[in-house]
C-alpha positions as a Markdown table, in Angstrom:
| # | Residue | x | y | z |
|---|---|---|---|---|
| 1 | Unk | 0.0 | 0.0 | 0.0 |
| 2 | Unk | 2.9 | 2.5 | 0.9 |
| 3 | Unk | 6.2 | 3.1 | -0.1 |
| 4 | Unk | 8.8 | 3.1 | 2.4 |
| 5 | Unk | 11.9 | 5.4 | 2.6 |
| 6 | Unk | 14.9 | 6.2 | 5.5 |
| 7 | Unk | 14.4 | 9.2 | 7.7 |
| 8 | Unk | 16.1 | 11.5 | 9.8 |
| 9 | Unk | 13.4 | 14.4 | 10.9 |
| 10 | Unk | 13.1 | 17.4 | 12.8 |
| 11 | Unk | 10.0 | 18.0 | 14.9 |
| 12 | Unk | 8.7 | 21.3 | 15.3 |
| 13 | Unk | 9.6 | 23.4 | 17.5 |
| 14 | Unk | 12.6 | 21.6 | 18.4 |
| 15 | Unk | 15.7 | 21.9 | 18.0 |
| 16 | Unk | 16.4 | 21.3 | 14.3 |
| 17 | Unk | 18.6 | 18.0 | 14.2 |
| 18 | Unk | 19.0 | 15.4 | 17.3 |
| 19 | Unk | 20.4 | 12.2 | 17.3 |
| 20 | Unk | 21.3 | 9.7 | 19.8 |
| 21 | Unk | 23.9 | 7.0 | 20.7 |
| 22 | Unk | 26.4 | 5.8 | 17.9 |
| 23 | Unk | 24.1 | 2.6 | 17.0 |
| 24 | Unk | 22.1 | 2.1 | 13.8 |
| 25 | Unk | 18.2 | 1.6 | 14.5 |
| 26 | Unk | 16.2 | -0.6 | 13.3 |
| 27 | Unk | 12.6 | 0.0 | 12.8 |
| 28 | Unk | 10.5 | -2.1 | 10.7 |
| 29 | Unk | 7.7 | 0.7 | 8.8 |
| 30 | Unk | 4.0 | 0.3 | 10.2 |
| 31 | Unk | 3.1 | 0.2 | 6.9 |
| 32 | Unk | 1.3 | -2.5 | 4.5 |
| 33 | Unk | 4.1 | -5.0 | 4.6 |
| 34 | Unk | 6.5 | -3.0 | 3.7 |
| 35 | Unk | 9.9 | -3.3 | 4.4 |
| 36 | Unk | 12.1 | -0.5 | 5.5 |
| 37 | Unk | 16.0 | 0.4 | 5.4 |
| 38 | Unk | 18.7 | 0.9 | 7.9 |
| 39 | Unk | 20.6 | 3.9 | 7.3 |
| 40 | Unk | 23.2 | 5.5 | 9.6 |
| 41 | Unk | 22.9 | 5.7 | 12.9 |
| 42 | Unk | 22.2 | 9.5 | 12.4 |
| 43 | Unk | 18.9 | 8.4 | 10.8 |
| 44 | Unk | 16.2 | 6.4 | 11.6 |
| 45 | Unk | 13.9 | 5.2 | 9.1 |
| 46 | Unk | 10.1 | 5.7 | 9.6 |
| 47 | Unk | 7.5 | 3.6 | 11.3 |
| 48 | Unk | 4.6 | 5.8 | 9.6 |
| 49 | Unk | 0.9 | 5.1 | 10.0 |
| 50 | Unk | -1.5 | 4.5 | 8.0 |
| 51 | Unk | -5.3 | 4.6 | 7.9 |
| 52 | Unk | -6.9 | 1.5 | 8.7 |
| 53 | Unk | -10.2 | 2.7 | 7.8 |
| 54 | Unk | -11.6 | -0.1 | 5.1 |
| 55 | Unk | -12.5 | 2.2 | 2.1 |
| 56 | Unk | -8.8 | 3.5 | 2.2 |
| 57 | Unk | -7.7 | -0.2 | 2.8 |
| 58 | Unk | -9.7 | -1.2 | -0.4 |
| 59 | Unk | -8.2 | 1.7 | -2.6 |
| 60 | Unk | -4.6 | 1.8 | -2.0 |
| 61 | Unk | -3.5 | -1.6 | -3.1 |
| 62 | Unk | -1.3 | -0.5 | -5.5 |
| 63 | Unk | 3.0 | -1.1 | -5.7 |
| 64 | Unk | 4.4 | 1.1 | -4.5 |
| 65 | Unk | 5.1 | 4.6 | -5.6 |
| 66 | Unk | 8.9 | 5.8 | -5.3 |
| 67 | Unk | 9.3 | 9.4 | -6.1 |
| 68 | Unk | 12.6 | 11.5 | -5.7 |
| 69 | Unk | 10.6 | 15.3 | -4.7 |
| 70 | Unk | 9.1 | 16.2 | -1.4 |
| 71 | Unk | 7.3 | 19.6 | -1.7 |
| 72 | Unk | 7.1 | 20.0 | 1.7 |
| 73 | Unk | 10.7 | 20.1 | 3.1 |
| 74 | Unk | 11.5 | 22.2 | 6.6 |
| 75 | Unk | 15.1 | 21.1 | 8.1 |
| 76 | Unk | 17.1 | 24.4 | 8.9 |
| 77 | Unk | 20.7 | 22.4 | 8.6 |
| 78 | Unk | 21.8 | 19.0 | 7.7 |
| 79 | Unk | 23.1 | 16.4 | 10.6 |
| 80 | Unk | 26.0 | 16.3 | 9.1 |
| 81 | Unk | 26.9 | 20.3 | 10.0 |
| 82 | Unk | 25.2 | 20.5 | 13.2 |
| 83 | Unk | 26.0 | 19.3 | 17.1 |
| 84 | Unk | 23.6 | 16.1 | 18.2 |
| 85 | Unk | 22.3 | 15.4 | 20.9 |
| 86 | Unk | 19.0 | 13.1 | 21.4 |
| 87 | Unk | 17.4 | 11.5 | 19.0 |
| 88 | Unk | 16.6 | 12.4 | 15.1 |
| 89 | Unk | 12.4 | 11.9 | 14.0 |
| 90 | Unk | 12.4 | 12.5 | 10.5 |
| 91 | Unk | 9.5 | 12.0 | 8.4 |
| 92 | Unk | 11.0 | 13.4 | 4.8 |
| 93 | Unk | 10.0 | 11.1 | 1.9 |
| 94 | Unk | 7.1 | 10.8 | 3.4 |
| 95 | Unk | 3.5 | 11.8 | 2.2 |
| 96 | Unk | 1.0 | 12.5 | 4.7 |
| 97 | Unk | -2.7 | 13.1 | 4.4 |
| 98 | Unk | -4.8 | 15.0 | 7.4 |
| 99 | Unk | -8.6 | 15.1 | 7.2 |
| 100 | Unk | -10.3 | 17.7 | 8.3 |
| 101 | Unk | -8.4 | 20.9 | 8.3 |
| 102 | Unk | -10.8 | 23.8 | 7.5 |
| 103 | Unk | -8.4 | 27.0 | 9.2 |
| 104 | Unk | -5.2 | 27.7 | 10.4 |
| 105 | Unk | -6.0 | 27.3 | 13.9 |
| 106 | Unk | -7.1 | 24.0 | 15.3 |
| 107 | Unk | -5.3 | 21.1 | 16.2 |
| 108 | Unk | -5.7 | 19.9 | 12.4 |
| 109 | Unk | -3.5 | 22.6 | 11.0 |
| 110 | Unk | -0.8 | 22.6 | 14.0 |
| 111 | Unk | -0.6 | 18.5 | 13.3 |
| 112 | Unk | -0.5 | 19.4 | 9.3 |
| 113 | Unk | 2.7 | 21.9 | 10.2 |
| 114 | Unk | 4.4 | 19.2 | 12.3 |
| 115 | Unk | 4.5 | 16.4 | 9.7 |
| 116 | Unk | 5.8 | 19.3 | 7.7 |
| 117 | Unk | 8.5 | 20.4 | 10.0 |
| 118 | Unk | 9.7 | 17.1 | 10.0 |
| 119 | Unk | 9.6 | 16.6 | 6.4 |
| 120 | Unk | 6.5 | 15.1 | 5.1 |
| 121 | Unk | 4.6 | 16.3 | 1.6 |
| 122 | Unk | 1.0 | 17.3 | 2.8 |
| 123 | Unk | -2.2 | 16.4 | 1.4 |
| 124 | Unk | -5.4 | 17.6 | 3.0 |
| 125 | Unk | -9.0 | 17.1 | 3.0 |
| 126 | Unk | -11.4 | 19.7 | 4.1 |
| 127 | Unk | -15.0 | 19.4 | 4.5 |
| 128 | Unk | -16.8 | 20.4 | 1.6 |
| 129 | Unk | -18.6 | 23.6 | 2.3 |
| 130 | Unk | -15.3 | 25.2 | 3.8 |
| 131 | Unk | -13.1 | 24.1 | 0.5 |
| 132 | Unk | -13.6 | 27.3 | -1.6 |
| 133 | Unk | -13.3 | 29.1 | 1.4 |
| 134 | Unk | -10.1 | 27.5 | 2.6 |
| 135 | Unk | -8.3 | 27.1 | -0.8 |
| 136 | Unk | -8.7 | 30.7 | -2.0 |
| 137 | Unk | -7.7 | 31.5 | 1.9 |
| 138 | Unk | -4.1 | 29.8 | 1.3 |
| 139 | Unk | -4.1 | 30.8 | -1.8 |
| 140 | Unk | -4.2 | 34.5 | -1.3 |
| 141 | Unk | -1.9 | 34.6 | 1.7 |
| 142 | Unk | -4.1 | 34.8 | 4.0 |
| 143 | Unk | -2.0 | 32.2 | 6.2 |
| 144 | Unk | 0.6 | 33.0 | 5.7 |
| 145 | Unk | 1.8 | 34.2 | 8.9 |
| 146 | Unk | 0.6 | 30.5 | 10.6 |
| 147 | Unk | 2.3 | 28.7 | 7.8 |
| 148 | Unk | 6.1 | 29.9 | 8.9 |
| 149 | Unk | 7.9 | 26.9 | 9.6 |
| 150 | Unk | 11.0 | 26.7 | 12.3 |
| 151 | Unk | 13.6 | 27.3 | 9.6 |
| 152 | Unk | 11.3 | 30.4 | 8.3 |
| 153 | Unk | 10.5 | 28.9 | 5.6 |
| 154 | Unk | 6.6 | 28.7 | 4.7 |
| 155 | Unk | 5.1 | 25.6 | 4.4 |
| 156 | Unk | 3.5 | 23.9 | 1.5 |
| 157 | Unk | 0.4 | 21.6 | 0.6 |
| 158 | Unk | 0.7 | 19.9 | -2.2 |
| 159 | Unk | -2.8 | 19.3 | -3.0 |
| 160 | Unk | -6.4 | 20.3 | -0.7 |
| 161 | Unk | -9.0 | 17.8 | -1.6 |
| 162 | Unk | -12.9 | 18.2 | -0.6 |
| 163 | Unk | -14.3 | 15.5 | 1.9 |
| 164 | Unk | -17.2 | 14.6 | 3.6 |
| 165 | Unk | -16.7 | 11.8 | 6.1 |
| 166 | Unk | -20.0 | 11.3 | 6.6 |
| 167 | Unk | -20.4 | 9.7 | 3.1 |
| 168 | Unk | -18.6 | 6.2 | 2.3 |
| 169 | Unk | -19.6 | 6.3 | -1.5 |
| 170 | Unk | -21.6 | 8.5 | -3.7 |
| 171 | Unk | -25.3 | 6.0 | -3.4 |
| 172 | Unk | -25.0 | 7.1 | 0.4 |
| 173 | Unk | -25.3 | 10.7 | -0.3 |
| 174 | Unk | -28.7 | 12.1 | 0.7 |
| 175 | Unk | -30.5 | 14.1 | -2.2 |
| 176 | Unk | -30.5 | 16.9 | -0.1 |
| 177 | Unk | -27.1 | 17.0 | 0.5 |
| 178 | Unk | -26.5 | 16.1 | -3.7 |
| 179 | Unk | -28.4 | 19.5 | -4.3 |
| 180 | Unk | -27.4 | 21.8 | -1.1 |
| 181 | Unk | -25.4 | 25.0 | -2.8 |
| 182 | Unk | -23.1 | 24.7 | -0.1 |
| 183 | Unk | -21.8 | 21.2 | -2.1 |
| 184 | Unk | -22.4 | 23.0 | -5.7 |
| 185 | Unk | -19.2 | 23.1 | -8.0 |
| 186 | Unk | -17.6 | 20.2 | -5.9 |
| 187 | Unk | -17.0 | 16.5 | -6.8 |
| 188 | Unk | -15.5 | 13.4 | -6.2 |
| 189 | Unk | -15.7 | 14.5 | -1.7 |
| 190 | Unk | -17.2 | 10.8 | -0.3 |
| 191 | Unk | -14.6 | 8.6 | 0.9 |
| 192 | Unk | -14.3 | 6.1 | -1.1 |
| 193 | Unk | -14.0 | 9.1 | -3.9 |
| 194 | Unk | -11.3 | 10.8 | -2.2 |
| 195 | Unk | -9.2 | 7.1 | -1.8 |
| 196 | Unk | -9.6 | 6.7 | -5.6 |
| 197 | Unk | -8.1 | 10.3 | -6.3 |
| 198 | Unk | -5.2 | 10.2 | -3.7 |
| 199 | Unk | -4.2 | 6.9 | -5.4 |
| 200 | Unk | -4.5 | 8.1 | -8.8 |
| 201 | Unk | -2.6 | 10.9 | -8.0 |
| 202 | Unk | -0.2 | 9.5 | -6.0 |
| 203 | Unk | -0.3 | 6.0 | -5.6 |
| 204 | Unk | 0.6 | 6.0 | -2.3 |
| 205 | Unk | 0.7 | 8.0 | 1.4 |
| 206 | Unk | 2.3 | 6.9 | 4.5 |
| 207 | Unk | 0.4 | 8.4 | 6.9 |
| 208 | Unk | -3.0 | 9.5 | 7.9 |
| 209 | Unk | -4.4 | 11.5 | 10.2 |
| 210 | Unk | -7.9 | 12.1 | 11.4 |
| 211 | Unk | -8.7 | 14.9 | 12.5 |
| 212 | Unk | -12.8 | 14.9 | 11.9 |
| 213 | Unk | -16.1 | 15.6 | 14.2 |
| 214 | Unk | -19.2 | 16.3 | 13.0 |
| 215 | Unk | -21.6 | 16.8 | 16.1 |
| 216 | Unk | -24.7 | 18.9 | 14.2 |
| 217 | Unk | -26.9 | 18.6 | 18.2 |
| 218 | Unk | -23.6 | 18.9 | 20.7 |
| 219 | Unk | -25.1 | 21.2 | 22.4 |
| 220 | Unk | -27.8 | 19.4 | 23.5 |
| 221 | Unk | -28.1 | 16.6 | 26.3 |
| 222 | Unk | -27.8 | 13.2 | 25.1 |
| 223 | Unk | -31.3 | 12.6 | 26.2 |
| 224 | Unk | -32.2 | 15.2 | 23.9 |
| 225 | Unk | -29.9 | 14.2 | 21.0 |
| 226 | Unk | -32.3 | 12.5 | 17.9 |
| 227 | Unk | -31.3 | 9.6 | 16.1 |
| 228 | Unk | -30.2 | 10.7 | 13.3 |
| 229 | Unk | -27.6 | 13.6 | 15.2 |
| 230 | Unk | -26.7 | 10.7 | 17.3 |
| 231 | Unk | -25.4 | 8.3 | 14.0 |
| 232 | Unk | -23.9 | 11.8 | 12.7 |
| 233 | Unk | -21.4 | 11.7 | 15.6 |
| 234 | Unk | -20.8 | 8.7 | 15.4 |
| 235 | Unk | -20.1 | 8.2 | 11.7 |
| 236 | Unk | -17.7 | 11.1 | 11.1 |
| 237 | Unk | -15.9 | 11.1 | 14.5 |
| 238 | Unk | -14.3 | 7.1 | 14.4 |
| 239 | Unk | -11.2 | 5.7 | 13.1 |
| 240 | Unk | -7.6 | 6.1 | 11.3 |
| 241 | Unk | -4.2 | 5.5 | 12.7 |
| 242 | Unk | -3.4 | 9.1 | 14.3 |
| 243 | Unk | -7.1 | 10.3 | 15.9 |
| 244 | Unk | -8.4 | 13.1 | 17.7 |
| 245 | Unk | -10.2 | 12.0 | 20.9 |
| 246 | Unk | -11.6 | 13.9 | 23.8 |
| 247 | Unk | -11.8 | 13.1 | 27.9 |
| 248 | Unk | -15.6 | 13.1 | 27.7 |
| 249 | Unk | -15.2 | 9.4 | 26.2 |
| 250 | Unk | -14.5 | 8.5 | 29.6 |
| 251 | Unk | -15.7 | 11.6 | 31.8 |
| 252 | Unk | -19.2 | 13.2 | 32.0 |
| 253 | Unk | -18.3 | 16.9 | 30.7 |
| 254 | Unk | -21.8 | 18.4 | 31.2 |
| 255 | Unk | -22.3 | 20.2 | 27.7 |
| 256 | Unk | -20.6 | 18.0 | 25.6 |
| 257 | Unk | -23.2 | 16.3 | 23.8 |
| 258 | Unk | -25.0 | 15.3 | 20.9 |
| 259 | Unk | -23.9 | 11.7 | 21.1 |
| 260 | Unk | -19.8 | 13.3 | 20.7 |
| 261 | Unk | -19.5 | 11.5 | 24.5 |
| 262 | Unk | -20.3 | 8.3 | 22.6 |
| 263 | Unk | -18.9 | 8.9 | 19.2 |
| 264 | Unk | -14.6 | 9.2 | 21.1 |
| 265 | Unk | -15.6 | 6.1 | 23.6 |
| 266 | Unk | -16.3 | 4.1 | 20.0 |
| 267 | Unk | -13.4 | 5.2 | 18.8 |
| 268 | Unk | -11.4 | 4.8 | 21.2 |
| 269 | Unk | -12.7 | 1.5 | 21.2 |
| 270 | Unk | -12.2 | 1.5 | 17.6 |
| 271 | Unk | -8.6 | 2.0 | 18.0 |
| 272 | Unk | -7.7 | -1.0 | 20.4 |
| 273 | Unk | -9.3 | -3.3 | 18.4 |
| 274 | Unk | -7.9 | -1.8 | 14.9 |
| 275 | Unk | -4.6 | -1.8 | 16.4 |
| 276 | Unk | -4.9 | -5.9 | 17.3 |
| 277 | Unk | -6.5 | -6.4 | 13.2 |
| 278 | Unk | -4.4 | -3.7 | 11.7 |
| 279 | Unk | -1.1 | -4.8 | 13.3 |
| 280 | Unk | -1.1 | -8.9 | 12.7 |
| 281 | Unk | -2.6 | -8.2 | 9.2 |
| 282 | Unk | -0.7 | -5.0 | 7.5 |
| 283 | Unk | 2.2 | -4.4 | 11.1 |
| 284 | Unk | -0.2 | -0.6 | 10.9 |
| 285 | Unk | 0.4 | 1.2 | 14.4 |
| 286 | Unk | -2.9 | 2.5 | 15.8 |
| 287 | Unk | -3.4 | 5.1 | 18.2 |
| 288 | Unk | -5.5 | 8.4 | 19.4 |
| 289 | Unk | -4.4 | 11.4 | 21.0 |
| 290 | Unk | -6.8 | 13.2 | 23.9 |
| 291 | Unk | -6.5 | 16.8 | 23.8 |
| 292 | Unk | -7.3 | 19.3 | 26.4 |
| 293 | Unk | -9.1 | 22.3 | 25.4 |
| 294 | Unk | -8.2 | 24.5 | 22.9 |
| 295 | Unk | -10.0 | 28.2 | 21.9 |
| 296 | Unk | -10.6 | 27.1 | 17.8 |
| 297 | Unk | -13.0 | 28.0 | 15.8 |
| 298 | Unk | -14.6 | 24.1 | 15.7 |
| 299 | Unk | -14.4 | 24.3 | 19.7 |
| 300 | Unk | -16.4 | 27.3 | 19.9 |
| 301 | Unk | -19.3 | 25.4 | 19.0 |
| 302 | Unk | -20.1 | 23.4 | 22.3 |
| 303 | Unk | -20.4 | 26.9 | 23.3 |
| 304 | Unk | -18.4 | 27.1 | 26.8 |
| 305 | Unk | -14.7 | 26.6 | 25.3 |
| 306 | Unk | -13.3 | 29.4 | 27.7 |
| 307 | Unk | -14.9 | 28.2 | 30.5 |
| 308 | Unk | -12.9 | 24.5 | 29.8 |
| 309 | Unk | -10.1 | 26.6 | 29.6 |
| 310 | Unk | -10.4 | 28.4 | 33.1 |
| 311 | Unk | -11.2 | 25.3 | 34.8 |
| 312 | Unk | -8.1 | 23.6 | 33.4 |
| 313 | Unk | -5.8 | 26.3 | 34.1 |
| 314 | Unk | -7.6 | 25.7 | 37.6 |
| 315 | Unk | -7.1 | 22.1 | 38.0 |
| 316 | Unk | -4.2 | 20.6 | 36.0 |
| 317 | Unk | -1.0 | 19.6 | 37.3 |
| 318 | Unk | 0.4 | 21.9 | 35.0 |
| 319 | Unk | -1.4 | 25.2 | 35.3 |
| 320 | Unk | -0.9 | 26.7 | 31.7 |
| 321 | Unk | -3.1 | 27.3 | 28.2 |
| 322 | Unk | -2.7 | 24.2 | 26.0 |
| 323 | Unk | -0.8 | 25.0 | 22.7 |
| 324 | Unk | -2.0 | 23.5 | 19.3 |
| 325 | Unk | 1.5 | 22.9 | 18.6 |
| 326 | Unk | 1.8 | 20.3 | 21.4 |
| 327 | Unk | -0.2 | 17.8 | 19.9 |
| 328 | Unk | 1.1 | 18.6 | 16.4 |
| 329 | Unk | 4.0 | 17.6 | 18.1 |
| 330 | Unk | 2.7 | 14.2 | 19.3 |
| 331 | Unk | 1.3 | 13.4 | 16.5 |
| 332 | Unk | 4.6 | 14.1 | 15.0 |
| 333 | Unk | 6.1 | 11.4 | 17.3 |
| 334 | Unk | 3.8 | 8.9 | 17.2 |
| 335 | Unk | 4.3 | 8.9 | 13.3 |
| 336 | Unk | 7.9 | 8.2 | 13.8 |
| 337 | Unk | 9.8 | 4.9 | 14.2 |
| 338 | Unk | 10.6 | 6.2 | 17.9 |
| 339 | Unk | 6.8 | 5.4 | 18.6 |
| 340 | Unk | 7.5 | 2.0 | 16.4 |
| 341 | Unk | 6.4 | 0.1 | 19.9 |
| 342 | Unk | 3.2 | 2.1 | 20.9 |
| 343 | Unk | -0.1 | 0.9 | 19.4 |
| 344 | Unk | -3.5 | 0.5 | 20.6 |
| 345 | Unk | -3.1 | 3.7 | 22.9 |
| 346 | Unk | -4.5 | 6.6 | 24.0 |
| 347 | Unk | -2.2 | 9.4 | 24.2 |
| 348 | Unk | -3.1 | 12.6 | 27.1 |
| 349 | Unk | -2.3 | 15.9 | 25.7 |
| 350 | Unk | -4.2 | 18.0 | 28.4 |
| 351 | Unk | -1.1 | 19.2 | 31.0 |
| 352 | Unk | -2.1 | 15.9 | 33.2 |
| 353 | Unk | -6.0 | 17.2 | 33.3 |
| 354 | Unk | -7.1 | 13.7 | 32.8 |
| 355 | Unk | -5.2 | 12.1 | 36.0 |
| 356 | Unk | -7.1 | 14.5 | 38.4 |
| 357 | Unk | -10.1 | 12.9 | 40.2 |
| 358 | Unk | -11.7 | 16.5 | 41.7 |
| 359 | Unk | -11.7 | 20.1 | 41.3 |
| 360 | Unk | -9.3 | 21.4 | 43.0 |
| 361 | Unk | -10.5 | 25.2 | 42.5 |
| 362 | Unk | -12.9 | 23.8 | 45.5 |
| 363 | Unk | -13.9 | 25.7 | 48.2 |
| 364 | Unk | -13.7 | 22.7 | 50.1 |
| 365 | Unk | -9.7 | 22.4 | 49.5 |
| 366 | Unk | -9.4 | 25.7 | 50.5 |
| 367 | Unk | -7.1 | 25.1 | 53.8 |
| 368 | Unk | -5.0 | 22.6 | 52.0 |
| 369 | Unk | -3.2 | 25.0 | 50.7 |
| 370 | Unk | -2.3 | 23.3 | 47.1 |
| 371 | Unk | 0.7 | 25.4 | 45.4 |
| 372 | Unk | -0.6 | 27.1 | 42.2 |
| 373 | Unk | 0.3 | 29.7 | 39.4 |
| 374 | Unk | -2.3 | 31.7 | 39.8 |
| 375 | Unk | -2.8 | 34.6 | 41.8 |
C-alpha cells in the first residue's frame, strides 16, 4: 500500500537535528508489509501510520510509488553540520494526508505543520462547504503568517482535496445534500472518492491522520440528541491510525453532547481493536491522541470553550493554556519509528487534566493549601 523510505526528521519546535547514541536503528515501517532500510545511525527510518479505515484499505492496493521530490521540506541544517544530541524523527519522503483541516487554527492545522517540520509532503482534506473558502484563503496569503515553519520557511500543501466523512460512496449521499449550494461546483468528496483520487494521483501515502467531528446537536443533552444527530457523531468522529479524541469518552463533561461523548468512547474503542486487526494483518500502528481544550473555531461550537479553559488552568497539574502545537508535536512522534512500539493507545495531551479525580479550584480544598500559578 505505501512506499517506504529512510528518515532523519526534525519535529517542530525543536531543535532542528537530534540524534542519539552511535548505534544504527532498526525500525520495521508500520506500513502495508512494507519493508524498511537501515541507514546511519544519524537516521532512523520511519515507522509511519496508516489509515486502517476499510475504504482506504480497499483503494490503496497499488506497488508502490517511489518518487525523488518532497514539496514540503523544513530542516534548517543537515546532521552532518550541526552538534547532536537526542534523538533524530524525520518523516521526509514521506507523504501524509490529514482530514479535516478547515483554518489555520485548530489542532488539524498545528498537526498538518508538524509532519511538515519534519519533512512530510502534505495532502489535506477539508469538508466540503469550507473548501472554496479555505483554498482561495491559502491561496491568497491569507496564512501566511501561521504557515512559517522553524527554519522560516513557509510551508507547502501539495494538493487540498474536498471530503465529507460522513459519506462512504456517492449512493450514500442524501439528495438533499447532492443538491445543497453549499456542495455546488464540488466532486469526487465521499470517501471512497477521495481514496480513488489520492491513489491516482499519487499511488501512495504513509500516513493519515484524522482529524474529523461532525456533532450537528452537541449542544444538546444526550437525552435530547435525535437519532439521526446521534449516527452523525458517530459516523464522522471514528477511526484512522493518528485520531483526535476527547476526555468526555471517559468523563461526563456536562455540555458535551449530541452523542460526541459516545462517538470518542467508539473510537477509542475503535482504535484498540484496529490496532490488534491492523497490526497482525498489514504491522499498521494505531493510536488516538486526547486533547485538552483549545480556543478554535470548531471548539467554539459546544459553546463554553473558555470556561474548559479556566477550569483547566484551575485544575491541571500543570497550570498553563494548552498550545496546538503540542499535539502537532505528538502526532509528530507517534508517526515516527521512535513510537515504532506504541499501538492500541490513547495518548493525554491535556497538561495531566485527565489524571485529576476532583476540582481542586474547590472551596472545600481551600485550607490545603495546594501550590498554584495563579494569583
Amino acid at each position: 500500500m505505501v512506499a517506504t523510505a529512510a528518515s532523519s526528521l526534525q519535529i517542530a519546535a525543536a531543535r532542528p537535528c537530534i540524534s542519539s547514541s552511535h548505534r544504527v536503528v532498526k525500525a520495521r515501517a508500520a506500513i502495508l508489509g512494507a519493508n524498511s532500510k537501515t541507514v546511519s545511525w544519524t537516521k532512523l527510518t520511519s515507522a509511519c501510520n496508516v489509515s486502517s479505515l476499510e475504504p482506504f484499505l480497499r483503494s490503496f492496493t497499488s506497488s508502490p510509488v517511489k518518487f525523488n521530490k518532497v514539496v514540503t521540506k523544513a530542516m534548517i541544517e543537515s546532521c552532518e553540520n550541526t552538534p547532536v544530541s537526542g534523538l533524530p524523527i524525520d518523516l521526509e519522503g514521506k507523504r501524509a494526508f490529514i482530514a479535516g483541516v478547515a483554518d489555520d487554527n485548530g489542532f488539524g492545522w498545528a498537526i498538518t505543520k508538524s509532519l511538515a517540520t519534519a519533512g512530510a509532503e502534505i495532502l489535506v482534506g477539508t469538508w466540503v462547504p469550507a473548501f472554496n473558502i479555505f483554498e482561495t484563503s491559502f491561496q491568497r496569503g491569507k496564512f501566511d503568517e501561521s504557515r512559517i515553519l522553524p527554519d522560516g520557511s513557509l510551508m507547502e500543501i501539495t494538493k487540498v482535496y474536498p471530503l465529507d466523512a460522513v459519506f462512504d460512496n456517492p449512493d450514500d449521499v442524501p439528495e438533499d445534500i447532492k443538491t445543497n449550494r453549499r456542495y455546488a461546483g464540488s466532486t469526487n468528496w465521499t470517501v471512497q472518492e477521495v481514496a480513488e483520487s489520492l491513489k491516482q494521483d499519487f499511488g501512495s501515502i504513509d500516513i493519515l491522520v484524522h482529524s474529523l467531528a461532525n456533532g450537528p446537536e452537541v449542544s444538546k443533552p444526550l437525552l435530547e440528541t435525535s437519532r439521526n444527530g446521534y449516527l452523525a457523531a458517530l459516523s464522522a468522529s471514528r477511526g484512522s491510525s493518528i485520531s483526535l479524541t476527547h476526555v468526555g469518552s471517559e468523563r461526563i463533561i456536562p455540555g458535551y453532547g449530541g452523542g460526541m461523548n459516545s462517538a470518542k468512547a467508539a473510537l477509542e474503542s475503535d482504535t484498540r481493536v484496529l490496532a490488534f486487526e491492523a497490526g497482525r494483518k498489514h504491522k499498521i500502528r494505531v493510536n488516538t491522541i486526547s486533547a485538552g481544550p483549545l480556543r478554535s473555531r470548531a471548539a467554539k461550537a459546544i459553546g463554553f470553550i473558555d470556561t474548559m479553559i479556566e477550569y483547566s488552568l484551575a485544575n491541571a497539574p500543570f497550570q498553563k493554556e494548552l498550545s496546538a502545537d503540542e499535539v502537532g508535536n505528538t502526532a509528530a512522534f507517534l508517526a515516527s519509528p521512535l513510537a515504532s512500539a506504541i499501538t492500541g493507545a490513547v495518548i493525554f495531551v491535556d497538561n495531566g487534566l485527565n489524571a485529576m479525580g476532583v476540582g481542586v479550584d474547590s472551596p472545600i480544598f481551600k485550607d490545603l493549601n495546594i501550590p498554584s500559578d495563579r494569583h
